[in-house]
N, CA, C and O atoms as a GROMACS GRO file, in nm:
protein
  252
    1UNK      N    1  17.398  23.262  16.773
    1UNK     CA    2  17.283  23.310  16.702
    1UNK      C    3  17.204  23.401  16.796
    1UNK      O    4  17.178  23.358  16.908
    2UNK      N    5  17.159  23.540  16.756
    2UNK     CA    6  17.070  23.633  16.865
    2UNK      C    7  16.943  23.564  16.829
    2UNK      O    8  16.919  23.480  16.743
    3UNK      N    9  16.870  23.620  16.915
    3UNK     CA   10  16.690  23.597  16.932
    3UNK      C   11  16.630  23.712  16.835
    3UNK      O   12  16.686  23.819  16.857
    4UNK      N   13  16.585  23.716  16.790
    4UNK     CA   14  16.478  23.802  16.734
    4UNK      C   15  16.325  23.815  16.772
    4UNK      O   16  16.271  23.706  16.757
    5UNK      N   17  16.246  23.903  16.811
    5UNK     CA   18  16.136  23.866  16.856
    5UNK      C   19  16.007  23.935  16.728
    5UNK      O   20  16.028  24.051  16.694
    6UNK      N   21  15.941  23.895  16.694
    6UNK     CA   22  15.859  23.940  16.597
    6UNK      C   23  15.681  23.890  16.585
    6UNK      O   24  15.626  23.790  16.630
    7UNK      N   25  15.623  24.005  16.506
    7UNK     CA   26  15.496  23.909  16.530
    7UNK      C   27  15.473  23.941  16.405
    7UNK      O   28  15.519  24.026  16.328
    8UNK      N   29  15.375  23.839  16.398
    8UNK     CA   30  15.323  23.791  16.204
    8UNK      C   31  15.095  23.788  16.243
    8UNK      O   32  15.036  23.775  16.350
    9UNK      N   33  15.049  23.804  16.128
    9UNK     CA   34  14.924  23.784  16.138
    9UNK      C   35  14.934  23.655  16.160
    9UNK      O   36  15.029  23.584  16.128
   10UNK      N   37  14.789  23.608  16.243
   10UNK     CA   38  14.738  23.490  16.262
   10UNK      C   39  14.792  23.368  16.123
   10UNK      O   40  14.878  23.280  16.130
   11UNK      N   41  14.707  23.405  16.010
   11UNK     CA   42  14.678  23.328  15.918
   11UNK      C   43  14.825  23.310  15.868
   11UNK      O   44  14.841  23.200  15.816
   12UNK      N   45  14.909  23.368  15.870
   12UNK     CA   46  15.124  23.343  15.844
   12UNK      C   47  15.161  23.235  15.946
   12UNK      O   48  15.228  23.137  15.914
   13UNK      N   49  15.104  23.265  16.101
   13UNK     CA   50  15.163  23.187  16.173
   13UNK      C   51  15.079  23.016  16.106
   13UNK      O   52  15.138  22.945  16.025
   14UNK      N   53  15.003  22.997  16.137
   14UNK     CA   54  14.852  22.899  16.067
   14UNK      C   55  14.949  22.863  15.969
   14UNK      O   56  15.004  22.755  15.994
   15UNK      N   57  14.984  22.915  15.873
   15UNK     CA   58  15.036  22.850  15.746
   15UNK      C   59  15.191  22.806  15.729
   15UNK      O   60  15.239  22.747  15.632
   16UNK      N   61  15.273  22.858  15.868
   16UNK     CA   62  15.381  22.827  15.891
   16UNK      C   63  15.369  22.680  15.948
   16UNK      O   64  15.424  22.577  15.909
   17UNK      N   65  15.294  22.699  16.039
   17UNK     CA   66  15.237  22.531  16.136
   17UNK      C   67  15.202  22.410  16.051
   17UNK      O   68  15.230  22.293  16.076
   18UNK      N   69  15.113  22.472  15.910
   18UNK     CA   70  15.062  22.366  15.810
   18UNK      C   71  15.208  22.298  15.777
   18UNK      O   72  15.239  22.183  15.807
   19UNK      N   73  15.294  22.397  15.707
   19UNK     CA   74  15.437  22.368  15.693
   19UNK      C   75  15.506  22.256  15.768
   19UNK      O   76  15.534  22.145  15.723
   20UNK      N   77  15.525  22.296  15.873
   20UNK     CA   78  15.583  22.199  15.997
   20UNK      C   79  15.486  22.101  16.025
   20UNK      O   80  15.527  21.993  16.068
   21UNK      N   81  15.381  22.116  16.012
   21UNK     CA   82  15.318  21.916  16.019
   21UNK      C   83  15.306  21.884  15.956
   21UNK      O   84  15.258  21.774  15.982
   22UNK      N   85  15.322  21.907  15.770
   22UNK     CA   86  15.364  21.825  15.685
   22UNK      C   87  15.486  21.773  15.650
   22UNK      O   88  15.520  21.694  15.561
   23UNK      N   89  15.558  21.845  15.756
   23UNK     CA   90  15.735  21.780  15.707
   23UNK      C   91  15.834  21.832  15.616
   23UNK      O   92  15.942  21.785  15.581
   24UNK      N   93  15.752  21.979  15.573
   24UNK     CA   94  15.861  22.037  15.493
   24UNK      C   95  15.943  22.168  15.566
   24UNK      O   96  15.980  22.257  15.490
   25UNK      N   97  15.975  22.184  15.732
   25UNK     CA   98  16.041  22.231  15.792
   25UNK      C   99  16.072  22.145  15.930
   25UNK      O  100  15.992  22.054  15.952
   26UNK      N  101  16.166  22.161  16.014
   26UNK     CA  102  16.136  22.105  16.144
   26UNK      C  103  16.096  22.156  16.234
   26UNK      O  104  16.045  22.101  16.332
   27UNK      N  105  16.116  22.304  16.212
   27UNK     CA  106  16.011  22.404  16.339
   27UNK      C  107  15.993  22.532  16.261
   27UNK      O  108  16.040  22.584  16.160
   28UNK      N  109  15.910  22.556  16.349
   28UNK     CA  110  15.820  22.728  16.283
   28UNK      C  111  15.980  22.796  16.267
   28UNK      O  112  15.995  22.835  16.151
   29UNK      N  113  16.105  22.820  16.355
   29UNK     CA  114  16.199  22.893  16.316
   29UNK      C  115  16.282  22.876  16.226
   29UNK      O  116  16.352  22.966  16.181
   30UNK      N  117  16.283  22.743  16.186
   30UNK     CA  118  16.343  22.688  16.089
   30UNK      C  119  16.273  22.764  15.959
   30UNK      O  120  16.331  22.840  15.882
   31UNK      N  121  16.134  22.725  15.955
   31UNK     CA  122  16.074  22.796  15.806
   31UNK      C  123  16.100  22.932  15.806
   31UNK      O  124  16.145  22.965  15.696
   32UNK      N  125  16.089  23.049  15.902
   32UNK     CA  126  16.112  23.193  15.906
   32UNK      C  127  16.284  23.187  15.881
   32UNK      O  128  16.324  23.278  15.808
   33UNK      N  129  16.373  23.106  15.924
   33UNK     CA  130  16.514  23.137  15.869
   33UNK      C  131  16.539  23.151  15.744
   33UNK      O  132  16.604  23.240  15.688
   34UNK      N  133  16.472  23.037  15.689
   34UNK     CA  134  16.454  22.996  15.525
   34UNK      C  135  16.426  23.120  15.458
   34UNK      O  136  16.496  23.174  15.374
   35UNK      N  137  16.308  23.162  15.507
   35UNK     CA  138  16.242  23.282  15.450
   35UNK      C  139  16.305  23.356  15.425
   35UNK      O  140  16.315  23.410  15.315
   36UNK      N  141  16.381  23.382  15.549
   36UNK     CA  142  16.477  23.520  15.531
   36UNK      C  143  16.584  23.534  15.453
   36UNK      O  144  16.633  23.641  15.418
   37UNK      N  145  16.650  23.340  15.401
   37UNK     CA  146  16.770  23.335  15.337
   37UNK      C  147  16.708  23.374  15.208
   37UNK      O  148  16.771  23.444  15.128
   38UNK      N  149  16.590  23.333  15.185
   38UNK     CA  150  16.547  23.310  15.007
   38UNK      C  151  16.539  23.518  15.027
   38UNK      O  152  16.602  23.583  14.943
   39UNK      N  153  16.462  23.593  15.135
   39UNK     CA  154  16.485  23.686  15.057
   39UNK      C  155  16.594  23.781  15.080
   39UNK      O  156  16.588  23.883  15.011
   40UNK      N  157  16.708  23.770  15.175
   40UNK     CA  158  16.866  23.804  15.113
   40UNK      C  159  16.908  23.757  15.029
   40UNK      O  160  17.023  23.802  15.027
   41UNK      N  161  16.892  23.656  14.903
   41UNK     CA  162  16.959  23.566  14.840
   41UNK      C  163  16.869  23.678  14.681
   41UNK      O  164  16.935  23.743  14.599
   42UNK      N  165  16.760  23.672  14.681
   42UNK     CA  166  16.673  23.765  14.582
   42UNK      C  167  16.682  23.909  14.587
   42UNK      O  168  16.655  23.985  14.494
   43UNK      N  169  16.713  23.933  14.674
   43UNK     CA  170  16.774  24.133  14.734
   43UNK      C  171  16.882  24.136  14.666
   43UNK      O  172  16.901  24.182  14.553
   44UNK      N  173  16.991  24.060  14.773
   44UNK     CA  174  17.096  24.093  14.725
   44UNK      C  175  17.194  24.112  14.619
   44UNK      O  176  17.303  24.170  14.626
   45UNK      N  177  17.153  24.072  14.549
   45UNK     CA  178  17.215  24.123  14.380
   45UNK      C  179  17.184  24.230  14.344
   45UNK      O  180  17.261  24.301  14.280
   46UNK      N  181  17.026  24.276  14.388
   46UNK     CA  182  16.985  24.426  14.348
   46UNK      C  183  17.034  24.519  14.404
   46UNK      O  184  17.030  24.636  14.368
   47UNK      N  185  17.099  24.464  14.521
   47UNK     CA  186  17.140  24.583  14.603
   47UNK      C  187  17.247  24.626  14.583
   47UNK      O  188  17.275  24.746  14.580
   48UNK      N  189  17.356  24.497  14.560
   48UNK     CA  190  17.443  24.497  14.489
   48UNK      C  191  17.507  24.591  14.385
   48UNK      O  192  17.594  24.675  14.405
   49UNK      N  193  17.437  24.554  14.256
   49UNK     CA  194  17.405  24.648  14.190
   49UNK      C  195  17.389  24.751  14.199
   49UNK      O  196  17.483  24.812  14.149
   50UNK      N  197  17.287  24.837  14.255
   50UNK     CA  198  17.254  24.952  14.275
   50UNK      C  199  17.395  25.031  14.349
   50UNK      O  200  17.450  25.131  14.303
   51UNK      N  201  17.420  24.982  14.432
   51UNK     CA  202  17.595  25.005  14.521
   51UNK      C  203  17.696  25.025  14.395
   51UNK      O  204  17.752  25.132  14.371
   52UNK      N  205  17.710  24.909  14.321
   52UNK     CA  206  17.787  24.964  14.240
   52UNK      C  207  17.744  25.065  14.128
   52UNK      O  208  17.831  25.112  14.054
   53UNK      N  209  17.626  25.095  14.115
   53UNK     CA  210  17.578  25.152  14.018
   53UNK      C  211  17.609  25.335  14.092
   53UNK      O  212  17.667  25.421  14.026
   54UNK      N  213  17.571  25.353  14.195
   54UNK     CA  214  17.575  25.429  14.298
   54UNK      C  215  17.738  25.475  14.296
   54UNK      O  216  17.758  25.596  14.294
   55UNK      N  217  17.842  25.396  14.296
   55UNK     CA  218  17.976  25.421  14.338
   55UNK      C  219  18.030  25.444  14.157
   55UNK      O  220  18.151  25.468  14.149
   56UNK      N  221  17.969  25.439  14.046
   56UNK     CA  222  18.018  25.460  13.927
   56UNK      C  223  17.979  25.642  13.929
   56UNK      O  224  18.046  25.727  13.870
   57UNK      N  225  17.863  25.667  14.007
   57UNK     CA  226  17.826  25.761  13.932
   57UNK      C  227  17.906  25.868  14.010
   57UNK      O  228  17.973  25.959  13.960
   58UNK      N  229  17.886  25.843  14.136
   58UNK     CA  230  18.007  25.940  14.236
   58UNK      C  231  18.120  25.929  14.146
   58UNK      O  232  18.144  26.031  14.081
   59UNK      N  233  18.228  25.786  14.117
   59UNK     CA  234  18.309  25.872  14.013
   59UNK      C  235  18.380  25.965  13.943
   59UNK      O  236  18.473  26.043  13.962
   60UNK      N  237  18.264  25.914  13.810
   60UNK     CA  238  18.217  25.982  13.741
   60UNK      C  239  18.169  26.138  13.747
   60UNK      O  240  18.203  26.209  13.653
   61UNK      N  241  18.081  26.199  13.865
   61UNK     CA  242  18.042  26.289  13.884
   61UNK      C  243  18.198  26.422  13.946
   61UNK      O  244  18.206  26.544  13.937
   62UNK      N  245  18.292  26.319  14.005
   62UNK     CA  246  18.355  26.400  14.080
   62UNK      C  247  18.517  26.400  13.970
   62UNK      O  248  18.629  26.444  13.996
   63UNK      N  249  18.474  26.344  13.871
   63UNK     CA  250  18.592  26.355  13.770
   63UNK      C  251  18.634  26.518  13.719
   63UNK      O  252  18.726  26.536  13.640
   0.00000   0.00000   0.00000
């Protein structure tokens, strides 16, 4: 796994921490992984899409 280094406003980090001392992550990197899966998991179909939508029209265009 690489490192990533990043910074977030105060009040993200604050609400990541609330997270982790209530027990619904086990560490601040754990919740930012999550994050990132839920939004490749919500992208990626659009992007998807659009790729193939993108590769119909080339095609099409070069018919």
């Amino acid at each position: 796994m690489q490192r990533v280094t990043l910074r977030l406003p105060e009040q993200q980090l604050k609400m990541i921490d609330v997270m982790v001392d209530q027990g619904e992550f086990p560490s601040a990197s754990e919740a930012i992984r999550t994050a990132i899966r839920d939004l490749i998991d919500q992208r990626s179909d659009k992007l998807l899409r659009n790729i193939q939508l993108m590769e119909r029209i080339g095609a099409t265009s070069s018919a």
